[in-house]
C-alpha positions in Angstrom: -44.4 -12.5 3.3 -44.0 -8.8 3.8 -42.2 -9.4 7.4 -39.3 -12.1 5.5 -39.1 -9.0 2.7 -38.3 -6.1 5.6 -35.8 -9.4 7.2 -34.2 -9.6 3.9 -34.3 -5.8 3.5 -32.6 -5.4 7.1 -30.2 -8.1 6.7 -28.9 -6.3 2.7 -28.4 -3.4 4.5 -26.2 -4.7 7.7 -24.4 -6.7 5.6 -23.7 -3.4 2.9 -23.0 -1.4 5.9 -21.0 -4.1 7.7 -18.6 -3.9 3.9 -18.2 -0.6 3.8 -16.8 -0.3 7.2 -14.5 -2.7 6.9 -10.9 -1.4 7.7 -7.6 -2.3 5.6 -6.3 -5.4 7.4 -2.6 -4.2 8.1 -0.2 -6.7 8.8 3.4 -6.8 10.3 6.3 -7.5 8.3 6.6 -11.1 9.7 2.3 -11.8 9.4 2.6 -11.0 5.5 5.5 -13.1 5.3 3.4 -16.0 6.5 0.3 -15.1 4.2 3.2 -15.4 1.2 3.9 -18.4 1.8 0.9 -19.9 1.3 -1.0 -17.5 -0.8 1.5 -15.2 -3.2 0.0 -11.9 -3.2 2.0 -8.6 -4.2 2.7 -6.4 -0.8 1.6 -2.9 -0.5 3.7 -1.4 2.4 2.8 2.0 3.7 5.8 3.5 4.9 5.6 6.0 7.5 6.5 7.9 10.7 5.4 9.5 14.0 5.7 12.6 13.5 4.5 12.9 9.7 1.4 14.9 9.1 0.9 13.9 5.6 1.2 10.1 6.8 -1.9 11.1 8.8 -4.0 12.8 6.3 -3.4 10.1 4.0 -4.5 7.6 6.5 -7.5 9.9 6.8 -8.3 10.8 3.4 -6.9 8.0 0.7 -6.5 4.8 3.2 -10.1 5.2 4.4 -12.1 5.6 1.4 -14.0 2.5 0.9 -13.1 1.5 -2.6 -9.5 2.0 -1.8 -10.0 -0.1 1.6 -11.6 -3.2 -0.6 -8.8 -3.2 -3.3 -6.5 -2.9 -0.8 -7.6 -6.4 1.1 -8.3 -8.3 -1.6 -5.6 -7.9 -3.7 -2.3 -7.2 -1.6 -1.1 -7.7 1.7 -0.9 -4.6 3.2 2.0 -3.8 5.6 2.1 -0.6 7.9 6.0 -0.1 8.4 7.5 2.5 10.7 11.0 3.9 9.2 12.0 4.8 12.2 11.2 1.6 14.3 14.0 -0.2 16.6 12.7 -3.8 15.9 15.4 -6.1 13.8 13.5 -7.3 10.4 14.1 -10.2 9.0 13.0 -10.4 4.8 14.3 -12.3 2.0 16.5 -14.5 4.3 18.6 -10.9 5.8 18.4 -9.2 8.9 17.4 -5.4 8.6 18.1 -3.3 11.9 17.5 0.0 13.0 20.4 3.0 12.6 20.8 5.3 15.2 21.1 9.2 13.7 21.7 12.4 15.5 19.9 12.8 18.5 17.2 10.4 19.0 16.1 9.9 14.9 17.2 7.4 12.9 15.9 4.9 10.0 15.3 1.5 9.4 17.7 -0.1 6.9 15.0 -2.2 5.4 12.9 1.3 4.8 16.1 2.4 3.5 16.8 -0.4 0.8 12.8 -1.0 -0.6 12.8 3.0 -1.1 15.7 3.3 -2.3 17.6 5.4 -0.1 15.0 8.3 -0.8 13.9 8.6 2.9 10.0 10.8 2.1 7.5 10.2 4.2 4.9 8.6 3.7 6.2 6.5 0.7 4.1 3.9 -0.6 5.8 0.3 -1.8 4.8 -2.2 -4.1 6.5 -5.7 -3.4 5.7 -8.8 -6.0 5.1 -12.0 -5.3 8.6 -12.8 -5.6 9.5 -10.5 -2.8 11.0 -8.2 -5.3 10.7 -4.0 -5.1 8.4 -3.1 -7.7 8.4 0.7 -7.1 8.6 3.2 -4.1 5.6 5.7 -4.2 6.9 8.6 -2.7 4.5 11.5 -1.4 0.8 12.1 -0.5 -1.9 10.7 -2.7 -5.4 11.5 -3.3 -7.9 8.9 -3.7 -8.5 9.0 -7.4 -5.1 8.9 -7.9 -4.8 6.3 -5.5 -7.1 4.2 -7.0 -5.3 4.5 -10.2 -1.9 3.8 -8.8 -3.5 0.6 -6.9 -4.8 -0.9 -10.6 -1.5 -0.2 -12.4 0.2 -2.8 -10.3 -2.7 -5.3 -9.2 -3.5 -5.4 -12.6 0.7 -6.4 -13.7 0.4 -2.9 -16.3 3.8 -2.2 -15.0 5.5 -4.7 -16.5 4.2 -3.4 -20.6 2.3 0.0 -20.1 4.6 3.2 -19.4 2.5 5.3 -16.4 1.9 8.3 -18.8 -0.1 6.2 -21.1 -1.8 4.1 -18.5 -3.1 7.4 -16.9 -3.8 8.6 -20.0 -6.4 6.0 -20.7 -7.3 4.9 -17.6 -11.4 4.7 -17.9 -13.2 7.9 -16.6 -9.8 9.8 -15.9 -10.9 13.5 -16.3 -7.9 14.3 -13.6 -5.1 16.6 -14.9 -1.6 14.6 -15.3 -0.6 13.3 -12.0 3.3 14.1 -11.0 3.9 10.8 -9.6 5.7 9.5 -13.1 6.9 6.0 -11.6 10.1 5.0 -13.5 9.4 1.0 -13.1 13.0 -0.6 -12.8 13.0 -3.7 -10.1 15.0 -4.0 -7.2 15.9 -7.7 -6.7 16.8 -7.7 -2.6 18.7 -11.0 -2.8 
């Protein structure tokens, strides 16, 4: 009996372990795309570049923190999107292609329409099920604040709760105001 205990022991812990390191499955544009179609799920894109250091530390600091990680994968599909990648796009049914800039920079035009021509890096965007721009995230954010951000639109508060009085009372929020103030107005990209 003691030796199927320390198993079951062994095998709680593993599997814990195994949890916690799981990574945020990040898709391609055309991957997510797929999962849509046969599971609607709202789309979390993570708009970055190269070159940006705070793209990197949030990577580092917000992306890899495990309760962020979890929420993440179960309830959006996550997208890592390059503003500055050559590839041609394709989403809601219209081609997206890269645009050449002085020297060798540039911009996507698809990074360019779901932020709304405000080119920060990194910017985080929140796509609905209908494929529809829910709000452009633009800047580095902390975990807490993350996590806050994450259940405002997995949790459809967006579409009643103004952000100053969801962060207001969201549980345990001892954090002073964050600056972030999303102004909710949908982008339909038909």
């Amino acid at each position: 009996m003691p030796r199927i205990f320390s198993v079951f022991i062994f095998l709680l812990f593993v599997g814990t372990y195994a949890v916690a390191q799981e990574d945020i499955e990040w898709l391609t544009w055309e991957q997510a795309l797929a999962k849509q179609r046969v599971e609607k799920k709202k789309i979390l894109v993570d708009v970055y570049t190269q070159w940006c250091s705070w793209c990197k530390k949030m990577d580092q600091r917000t992306y890899k923190q495990p309760n962020i990680k979890g929420r993440i994968n179960e309830e959006f599909y996550a997208v890592r999107f390059d503003a500055e990648q050559k590839e041609d796009i394709v989403f809601n049914n219209k081609i997206y292609s890269f645009v050449k800039g002085f020297g060798k920079k540039g911009y996507h035009e698809l990074a360019q329409e779901i932020m709304n021509g405000r080119m920060s890096y990194p910017t985080t965007v929140f796509i609905d099920e209908d494929l529809n721009v829910i709000q452009p995230i633009p800047g580095f954010q902390g975990a807490i604040t993350f996590q806050m951000i994450l259940d405002y639109f997995s949790g459809n508060h967006y579409t009643d709760i103004p952000w100053h009085k969801y962060e207001q009372n969201y549980p345990g929020n001892n954090t002073s105001p964050v600056s972030i103030q999303p102004k909710v107005q949908p982008v339909r990209n038909n």
